[in-house]
Every structure is written in C-alpha cells, then in structure tokens.
N, CA, C and O atoms as CSV, one atom per row, in Angstrom:
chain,resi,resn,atom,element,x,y,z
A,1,UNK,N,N,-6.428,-11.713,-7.095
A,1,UNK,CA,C,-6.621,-10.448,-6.417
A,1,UNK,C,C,-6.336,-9.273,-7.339
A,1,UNK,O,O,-7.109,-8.319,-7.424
A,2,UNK,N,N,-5.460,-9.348,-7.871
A,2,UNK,CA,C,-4.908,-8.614,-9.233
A,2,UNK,C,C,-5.965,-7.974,-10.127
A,2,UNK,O,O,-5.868,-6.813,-10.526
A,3,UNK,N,N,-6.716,-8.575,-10.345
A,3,UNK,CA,C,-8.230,-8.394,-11.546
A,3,UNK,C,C,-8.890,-7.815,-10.786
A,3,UNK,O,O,-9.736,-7.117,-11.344
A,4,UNK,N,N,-8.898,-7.766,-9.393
A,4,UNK,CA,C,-9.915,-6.846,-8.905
A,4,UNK,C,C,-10.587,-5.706,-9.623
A,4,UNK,O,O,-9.865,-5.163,-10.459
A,5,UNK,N,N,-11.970,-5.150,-9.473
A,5,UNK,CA,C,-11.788,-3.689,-9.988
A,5,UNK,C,C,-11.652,-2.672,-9.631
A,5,UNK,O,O,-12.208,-1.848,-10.357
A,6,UNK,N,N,-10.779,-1.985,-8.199
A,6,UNK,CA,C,-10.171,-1.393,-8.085
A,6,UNK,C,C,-8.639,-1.175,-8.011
A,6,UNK,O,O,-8.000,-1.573,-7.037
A,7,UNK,N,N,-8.019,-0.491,-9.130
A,7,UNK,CA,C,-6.109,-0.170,-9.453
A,7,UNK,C,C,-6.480,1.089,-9.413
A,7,UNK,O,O,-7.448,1.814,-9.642
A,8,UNK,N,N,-5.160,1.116,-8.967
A,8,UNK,CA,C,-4.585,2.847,-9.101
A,8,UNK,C,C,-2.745,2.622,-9.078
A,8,UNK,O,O,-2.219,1.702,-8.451
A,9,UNK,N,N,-1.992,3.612,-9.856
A,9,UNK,CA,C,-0.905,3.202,-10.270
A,9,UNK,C,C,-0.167,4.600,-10.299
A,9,UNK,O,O,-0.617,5.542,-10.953
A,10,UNK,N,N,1.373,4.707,-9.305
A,10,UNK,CA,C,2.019,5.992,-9.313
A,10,UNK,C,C,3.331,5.538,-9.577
A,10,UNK,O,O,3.671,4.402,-9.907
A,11,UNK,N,N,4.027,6.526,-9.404
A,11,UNK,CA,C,5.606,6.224,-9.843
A,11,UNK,C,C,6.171,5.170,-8.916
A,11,UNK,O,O,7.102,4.538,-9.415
A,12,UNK,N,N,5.865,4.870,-7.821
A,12,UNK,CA,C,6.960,4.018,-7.271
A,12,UNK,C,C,6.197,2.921,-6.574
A,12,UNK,O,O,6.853,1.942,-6.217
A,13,UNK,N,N,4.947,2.947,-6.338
A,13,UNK,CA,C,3.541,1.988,-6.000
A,13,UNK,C,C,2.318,1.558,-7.088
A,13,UNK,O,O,2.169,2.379,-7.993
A,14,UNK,N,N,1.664,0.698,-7.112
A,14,UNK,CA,C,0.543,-0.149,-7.932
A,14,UNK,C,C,0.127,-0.391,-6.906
A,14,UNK,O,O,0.844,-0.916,-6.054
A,15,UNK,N,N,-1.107,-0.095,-6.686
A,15,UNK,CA,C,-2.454,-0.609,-5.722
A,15,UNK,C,C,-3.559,-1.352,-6.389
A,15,UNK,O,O,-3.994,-0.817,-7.409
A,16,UNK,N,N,-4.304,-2.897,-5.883
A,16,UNK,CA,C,-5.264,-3.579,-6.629
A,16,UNK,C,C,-6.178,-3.308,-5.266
A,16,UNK,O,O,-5.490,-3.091,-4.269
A,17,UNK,N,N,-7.247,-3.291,-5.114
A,17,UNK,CA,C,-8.440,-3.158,-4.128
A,17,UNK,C,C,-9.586,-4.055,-4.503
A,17,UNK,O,O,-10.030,-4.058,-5.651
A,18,UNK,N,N,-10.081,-4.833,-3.524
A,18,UNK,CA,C,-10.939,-5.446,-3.638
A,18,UNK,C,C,-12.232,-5.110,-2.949
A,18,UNK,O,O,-12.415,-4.122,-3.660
A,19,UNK,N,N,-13.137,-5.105,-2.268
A,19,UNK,CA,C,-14.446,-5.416,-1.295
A,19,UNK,C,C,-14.198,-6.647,-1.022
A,19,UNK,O,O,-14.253,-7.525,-1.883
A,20,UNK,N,N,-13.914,-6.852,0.124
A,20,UNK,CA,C,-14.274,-8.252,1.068
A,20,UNK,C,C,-16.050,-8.369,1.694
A,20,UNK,O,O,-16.803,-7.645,2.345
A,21,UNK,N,N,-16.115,-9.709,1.051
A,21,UNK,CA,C,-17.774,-10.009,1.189
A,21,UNK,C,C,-17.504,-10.246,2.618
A,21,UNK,O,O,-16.337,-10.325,3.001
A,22,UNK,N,N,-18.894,-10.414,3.772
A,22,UNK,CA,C,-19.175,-10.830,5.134
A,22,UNK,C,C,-17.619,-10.853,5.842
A,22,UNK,O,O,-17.096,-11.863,6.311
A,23,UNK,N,N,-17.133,-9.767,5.811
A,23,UNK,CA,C,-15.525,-9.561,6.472
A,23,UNK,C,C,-15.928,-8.014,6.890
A,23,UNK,O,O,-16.697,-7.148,6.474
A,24,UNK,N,N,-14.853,-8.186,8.074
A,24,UNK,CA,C,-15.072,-6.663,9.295
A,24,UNK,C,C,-13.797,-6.451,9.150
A,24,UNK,O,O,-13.589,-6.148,10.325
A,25,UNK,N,N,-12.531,-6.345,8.540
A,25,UNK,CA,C,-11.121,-5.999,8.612
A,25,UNK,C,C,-10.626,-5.533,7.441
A,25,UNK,O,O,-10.862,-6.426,6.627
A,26,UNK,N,N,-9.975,-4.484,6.799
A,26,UNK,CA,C,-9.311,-4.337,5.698
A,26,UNK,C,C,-7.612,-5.153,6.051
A,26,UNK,O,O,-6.754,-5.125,6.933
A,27,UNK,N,N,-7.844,-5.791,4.804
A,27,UNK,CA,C,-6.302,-6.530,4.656
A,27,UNK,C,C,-5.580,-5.973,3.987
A,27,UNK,O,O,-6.080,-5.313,3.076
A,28,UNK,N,N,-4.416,-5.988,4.107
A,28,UNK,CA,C,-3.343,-5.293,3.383
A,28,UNK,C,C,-1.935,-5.981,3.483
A,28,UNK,O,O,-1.218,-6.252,4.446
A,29,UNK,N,N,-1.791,-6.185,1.955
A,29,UNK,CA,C,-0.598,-6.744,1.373
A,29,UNK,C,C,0.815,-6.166,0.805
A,29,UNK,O,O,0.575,-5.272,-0.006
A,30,UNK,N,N,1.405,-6.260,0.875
A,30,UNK,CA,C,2.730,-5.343,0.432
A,30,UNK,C,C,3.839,-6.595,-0.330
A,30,UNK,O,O,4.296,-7.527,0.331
A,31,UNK,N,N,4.123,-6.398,-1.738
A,31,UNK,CA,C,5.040,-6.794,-2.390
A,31,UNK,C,C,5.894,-6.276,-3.205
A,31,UNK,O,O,5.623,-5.414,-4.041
A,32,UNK,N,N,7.443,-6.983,-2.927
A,32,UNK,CA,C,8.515,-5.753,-3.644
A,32,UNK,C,C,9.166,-7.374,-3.634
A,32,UNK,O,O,9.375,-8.191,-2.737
A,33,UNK,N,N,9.344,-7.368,-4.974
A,33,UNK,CA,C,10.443,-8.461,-6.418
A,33,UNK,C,C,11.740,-7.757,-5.821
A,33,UNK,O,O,12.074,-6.799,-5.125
A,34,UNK,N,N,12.252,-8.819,-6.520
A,34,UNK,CA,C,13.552,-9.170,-6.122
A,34,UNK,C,C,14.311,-8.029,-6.561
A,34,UNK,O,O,15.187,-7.318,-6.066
A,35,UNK,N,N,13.488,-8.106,-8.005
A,35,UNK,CA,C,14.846,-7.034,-8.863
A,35,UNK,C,C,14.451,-5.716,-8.751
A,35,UNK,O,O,14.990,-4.815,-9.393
A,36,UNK,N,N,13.401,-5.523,-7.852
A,36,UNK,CA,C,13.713,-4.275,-6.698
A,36,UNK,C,C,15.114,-3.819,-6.140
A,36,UNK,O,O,15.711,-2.915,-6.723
A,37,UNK,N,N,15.639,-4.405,-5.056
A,37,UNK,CA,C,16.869,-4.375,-4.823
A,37,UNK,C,C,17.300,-5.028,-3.965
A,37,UNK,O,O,16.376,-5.762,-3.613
A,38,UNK,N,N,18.527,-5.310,-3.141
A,38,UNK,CA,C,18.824,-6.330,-2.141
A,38,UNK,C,C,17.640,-6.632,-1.492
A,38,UNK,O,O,16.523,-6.462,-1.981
A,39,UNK,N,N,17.895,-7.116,-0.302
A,39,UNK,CA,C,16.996,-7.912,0.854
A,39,UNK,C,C,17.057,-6.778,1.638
A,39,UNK,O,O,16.037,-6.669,2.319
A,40,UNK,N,N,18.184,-5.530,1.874
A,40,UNK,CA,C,18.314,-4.675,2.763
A,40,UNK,C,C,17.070,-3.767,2.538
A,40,UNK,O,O,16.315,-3.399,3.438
A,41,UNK,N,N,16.935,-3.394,0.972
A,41,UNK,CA,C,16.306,-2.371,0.556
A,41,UNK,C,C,15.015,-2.746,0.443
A,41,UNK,O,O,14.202,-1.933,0.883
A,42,UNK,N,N,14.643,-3.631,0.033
A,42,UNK,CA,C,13.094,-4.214,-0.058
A,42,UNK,C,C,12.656,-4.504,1.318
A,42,UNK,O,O,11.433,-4.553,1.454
A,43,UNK,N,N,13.501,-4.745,2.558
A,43,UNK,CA,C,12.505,-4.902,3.945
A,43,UNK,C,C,12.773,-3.022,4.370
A,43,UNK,O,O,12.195,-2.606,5.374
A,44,UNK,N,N,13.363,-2.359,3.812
A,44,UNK,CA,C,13.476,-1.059,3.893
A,44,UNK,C,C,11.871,-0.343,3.212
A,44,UNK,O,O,11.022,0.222,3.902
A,45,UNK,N,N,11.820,-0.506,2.138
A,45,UNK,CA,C,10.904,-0.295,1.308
A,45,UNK,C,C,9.460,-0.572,2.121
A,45,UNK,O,O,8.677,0.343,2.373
A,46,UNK,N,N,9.217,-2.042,2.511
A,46,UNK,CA,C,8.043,-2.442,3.351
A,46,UNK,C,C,7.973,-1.514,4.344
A,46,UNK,O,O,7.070,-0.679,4.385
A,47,UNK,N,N,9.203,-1.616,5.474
A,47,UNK,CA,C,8.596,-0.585,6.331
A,47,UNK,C,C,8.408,0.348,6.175
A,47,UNK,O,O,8.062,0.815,7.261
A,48,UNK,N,N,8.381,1.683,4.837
A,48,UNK,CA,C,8.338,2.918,4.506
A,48,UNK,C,C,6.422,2.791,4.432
A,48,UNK,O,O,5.567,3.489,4.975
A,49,UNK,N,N,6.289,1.474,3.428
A,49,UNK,CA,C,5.202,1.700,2.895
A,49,UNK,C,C,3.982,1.528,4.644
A,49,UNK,O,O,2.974,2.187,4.896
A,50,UNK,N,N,4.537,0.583,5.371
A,50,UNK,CA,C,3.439,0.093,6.446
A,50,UNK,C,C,3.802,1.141,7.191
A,50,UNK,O,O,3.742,0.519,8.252
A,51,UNK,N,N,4.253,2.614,7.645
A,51,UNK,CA,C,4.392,3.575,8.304
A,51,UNK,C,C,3.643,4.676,7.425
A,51,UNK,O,O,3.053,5.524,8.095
A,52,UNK,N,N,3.558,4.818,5.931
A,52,UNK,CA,C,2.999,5.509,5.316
A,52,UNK,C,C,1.529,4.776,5.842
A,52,UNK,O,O,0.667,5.464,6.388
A,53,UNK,N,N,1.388,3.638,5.664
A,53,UNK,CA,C,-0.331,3.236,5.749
A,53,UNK,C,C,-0.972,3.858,7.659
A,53,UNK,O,O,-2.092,4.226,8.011
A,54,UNK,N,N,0.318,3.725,8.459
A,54,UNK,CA,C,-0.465,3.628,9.648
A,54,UNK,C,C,-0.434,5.202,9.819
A,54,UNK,O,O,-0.696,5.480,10.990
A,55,UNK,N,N,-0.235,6.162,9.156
A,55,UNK,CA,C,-0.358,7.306,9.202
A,55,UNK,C,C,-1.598,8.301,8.198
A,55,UNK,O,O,-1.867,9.502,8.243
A,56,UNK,N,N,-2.265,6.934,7.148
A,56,UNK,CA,C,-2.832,7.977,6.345
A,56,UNK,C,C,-4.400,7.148,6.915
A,56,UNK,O,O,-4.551,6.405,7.885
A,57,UNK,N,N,-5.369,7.600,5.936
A,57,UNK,CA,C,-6.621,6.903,6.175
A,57,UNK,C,C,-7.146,6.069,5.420
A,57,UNK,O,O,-7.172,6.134,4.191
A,58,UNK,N,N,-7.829,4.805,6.439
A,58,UNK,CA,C,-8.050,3.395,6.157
A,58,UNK,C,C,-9.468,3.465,5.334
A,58,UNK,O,O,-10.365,4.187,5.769
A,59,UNK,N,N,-9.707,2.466,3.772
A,59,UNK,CA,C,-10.527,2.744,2.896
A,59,UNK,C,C,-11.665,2.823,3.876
A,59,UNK,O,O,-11.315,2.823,5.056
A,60,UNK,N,N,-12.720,2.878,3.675
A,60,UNK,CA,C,-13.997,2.604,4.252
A,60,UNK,C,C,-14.484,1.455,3.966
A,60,UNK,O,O,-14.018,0.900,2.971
A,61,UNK,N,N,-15.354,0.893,4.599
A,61,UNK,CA,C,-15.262,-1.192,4.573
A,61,UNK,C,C,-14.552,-1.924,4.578
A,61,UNK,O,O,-13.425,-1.431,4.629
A,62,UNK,N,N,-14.561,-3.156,4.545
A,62,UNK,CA,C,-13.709,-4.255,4.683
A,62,UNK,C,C,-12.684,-4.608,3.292
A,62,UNK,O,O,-12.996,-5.603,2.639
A,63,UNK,N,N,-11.661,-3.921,2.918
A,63,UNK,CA,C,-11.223,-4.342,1.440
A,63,UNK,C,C,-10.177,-5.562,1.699
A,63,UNK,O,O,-9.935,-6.092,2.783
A,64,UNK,N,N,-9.710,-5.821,0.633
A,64,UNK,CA,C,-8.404,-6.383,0.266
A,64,UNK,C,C,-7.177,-5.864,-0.535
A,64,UNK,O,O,-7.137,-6.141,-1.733
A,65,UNK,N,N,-6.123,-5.098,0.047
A,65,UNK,CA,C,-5.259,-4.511,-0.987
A,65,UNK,C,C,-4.374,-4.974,-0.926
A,65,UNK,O,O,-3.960,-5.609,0.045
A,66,UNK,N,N,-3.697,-4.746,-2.191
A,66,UNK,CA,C,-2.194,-5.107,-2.726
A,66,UNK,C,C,-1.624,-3.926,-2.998
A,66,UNK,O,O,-2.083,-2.967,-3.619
A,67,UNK,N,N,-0.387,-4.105,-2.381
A,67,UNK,CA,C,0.397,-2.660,-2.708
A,67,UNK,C,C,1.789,-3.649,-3.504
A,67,UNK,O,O,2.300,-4.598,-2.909
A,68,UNK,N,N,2.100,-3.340,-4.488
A,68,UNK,CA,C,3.117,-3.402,-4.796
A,68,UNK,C,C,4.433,-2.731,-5.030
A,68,UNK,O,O,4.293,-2.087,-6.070
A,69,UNK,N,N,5.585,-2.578,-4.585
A,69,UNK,CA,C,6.595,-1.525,-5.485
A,69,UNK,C,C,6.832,-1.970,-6.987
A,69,UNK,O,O,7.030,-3.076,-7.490
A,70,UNK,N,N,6.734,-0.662,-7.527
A,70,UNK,CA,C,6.921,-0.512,-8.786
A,70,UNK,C,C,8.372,-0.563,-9.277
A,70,UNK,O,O,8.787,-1.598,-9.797
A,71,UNK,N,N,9.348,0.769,-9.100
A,71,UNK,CA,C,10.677,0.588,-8.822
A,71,UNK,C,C,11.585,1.350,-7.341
A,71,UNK,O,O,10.872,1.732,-6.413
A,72,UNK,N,N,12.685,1.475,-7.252
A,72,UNK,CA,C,13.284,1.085,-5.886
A,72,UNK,C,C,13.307,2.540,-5.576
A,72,UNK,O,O,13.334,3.478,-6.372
A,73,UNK,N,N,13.293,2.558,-4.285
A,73,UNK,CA,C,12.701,4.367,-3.402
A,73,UNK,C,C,13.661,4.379,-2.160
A,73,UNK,O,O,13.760,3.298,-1.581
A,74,UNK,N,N,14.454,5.536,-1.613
A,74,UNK,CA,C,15.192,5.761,-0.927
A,74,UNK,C,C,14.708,6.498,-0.224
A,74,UNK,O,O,13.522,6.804,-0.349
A,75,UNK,N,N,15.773,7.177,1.064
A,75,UNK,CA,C,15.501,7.972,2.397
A,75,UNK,C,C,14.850,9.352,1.538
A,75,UNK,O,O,13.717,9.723,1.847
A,76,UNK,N,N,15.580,10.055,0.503
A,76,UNK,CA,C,15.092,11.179,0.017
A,76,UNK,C,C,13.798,11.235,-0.548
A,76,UNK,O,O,13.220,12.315,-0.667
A,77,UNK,N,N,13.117,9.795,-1.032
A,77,UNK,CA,C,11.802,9.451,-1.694
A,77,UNK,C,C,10.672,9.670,-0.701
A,77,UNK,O,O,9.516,9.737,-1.119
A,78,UNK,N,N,10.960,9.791,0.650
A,78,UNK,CA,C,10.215,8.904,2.046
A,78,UNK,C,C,8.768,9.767,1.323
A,78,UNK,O,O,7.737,9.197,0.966
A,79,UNK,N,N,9.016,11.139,1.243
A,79,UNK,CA,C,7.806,11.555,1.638
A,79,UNK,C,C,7.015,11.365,0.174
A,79,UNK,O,O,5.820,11.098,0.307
A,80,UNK,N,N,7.427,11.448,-0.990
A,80,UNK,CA,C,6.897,11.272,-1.996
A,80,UNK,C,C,6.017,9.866,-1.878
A,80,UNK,O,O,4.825,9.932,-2.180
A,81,UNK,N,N,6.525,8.708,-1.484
A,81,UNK,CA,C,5.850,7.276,-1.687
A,81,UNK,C,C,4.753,7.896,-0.383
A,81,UNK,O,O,3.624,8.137,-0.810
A,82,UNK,N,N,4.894,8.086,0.653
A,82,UNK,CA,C,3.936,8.184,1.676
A,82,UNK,C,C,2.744,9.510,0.865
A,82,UNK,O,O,1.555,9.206,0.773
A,83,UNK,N,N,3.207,10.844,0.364
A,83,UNK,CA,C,2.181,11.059,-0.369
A,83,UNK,C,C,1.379,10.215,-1.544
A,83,UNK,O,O,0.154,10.314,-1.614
A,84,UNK,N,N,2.053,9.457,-2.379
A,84,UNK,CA,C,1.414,8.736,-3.475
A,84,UNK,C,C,0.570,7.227,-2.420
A,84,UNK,O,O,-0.142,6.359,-2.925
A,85,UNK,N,N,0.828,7.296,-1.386
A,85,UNK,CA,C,0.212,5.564,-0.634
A,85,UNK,C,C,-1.059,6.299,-0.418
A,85,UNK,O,O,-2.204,6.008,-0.764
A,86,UNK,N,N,-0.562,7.381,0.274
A,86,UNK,CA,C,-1.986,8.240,1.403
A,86,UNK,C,C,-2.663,8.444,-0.146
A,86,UNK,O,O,-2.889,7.267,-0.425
A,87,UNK,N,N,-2.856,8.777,-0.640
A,87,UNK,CA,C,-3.182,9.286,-2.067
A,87,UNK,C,C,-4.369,7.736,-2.536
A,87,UNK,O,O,-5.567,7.611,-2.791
A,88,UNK,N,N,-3.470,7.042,-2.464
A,88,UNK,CA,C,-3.856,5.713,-3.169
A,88,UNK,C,C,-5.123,5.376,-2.227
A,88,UNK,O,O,-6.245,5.575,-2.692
A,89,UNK,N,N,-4.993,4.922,-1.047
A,89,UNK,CA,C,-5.626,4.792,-0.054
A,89,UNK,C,C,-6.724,5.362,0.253
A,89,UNK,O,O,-7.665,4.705,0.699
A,90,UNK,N,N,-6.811,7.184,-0.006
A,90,UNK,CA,C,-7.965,8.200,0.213
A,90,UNK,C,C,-8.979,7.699,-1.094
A,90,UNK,O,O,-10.186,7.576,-0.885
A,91,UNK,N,N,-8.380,7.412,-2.493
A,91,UNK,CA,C,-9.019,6.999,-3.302
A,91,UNK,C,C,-9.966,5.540,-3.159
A,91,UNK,O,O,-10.943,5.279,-3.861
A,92,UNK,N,N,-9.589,4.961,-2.423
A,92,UNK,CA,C,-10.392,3.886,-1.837
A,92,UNK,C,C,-11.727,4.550,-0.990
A,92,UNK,O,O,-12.870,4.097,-1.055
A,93,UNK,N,N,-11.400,5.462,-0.369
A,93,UNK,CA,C,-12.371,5.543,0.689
A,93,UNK,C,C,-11.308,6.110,1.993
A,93,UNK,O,O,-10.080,6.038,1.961
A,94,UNK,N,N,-12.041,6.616,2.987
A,94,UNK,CA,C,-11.263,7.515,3.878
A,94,UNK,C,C,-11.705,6.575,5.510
A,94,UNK,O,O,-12.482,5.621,5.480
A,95,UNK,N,N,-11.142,6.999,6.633
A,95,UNK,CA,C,-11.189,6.243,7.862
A,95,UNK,C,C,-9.794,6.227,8.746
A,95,UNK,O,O,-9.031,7.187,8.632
A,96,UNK,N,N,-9.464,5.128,9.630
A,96,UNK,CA,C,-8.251,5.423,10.386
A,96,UNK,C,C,-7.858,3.938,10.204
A,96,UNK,O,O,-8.543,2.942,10.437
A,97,UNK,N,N,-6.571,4.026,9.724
A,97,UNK,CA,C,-6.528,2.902,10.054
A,97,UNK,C,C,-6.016,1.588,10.942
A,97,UNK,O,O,-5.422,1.941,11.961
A,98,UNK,N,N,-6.110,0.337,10.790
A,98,UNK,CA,C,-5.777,-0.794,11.872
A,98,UNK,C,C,-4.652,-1.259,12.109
A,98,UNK,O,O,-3.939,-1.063,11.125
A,99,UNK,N,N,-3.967,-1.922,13.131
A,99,UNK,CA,C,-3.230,-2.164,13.314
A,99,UNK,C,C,-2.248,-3.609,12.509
A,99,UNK,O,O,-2.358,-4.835,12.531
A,100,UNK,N,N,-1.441,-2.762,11.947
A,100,UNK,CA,C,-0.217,-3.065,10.956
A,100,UNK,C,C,0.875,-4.446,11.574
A,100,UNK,O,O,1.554,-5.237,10.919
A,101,UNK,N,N,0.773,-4.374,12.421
A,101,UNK,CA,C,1.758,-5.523,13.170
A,101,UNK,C,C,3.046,-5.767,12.511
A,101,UNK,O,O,3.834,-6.587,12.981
C-alpha cells in the first residue's frame, strides 16, 4: 500500500493514497509505532486523527489511505494535526466523509 502513487508528508502525519479498482467506499487506515509513545498516547493520537477525518472532506472516489504518525502530538497540537489531516485529505480530492466507527 506504501508504493502507492499518492504521499503527502507533514510534521506529525505521512499519508499513502491509493484508487480502489470496482470499490464504492474509501478505506482508511491509521498507524502509530510503538516508539511513538505509551499505549495511552497512541490510542490518544488515533482518536485525534479519526475526529480530524470525520470533520474534514472525504477524497473523491473510492481510495485506500494510510495515515501514519510521524512523531508524538499532544492536547496543544489538536488543531495543528487536524489542520495538516484536513490538508492531506483535500489534496486527495474533496467530499464528506463516511462513517469512522
């Protein structure tokens, strides 16, 4: 998924984007390593990033993304990572997006 040819890369996120062939859903992946930081901070981190996604706009078509954290982001970061996601995301393509579960 990685080799895809769509990346885009900010201070505290790496995005890979794919096109999903004969698929109606954009998927979306979220990964944060260990040596991110505890277990507290990395399921902290996820939910920053899947509240940034259900607030900005969903690429246009069916993709496949990977969001990764780059390095570790706190309460004072919130809005910076949610500008650099929405950011990442608009560069894909624009829309609303689906439900995050």
């Amino acid at each position: 998924m990685l080799k895809g040819p769509g990346r885009r890369s900010g201070a505290f996120v790496a995005m890979s984007f794919r096109a999903r062939e004969s698929a109606t859903e954009t998927r979306i992946g979220i990964s944060v390593s260990r040596r991110v930081g505890s277990a507290v901070a990395r399921n902290y981190m996820r939910r920053v990033i899947r509240e940034c996604l259900r607030s900005c706009s969903e690429p246009r078509g069916p993709l496949d993304i990977v969001i990764v954290v780059r390095r570790a982001f706190g309460r004072r970061e919130f809005r910076s990572v949610c500008d650099e996601v929405g950011d990442m995301v608009s560069a894909a393509g624009g829309g609303a997006v689906a439900d995050l579960a």
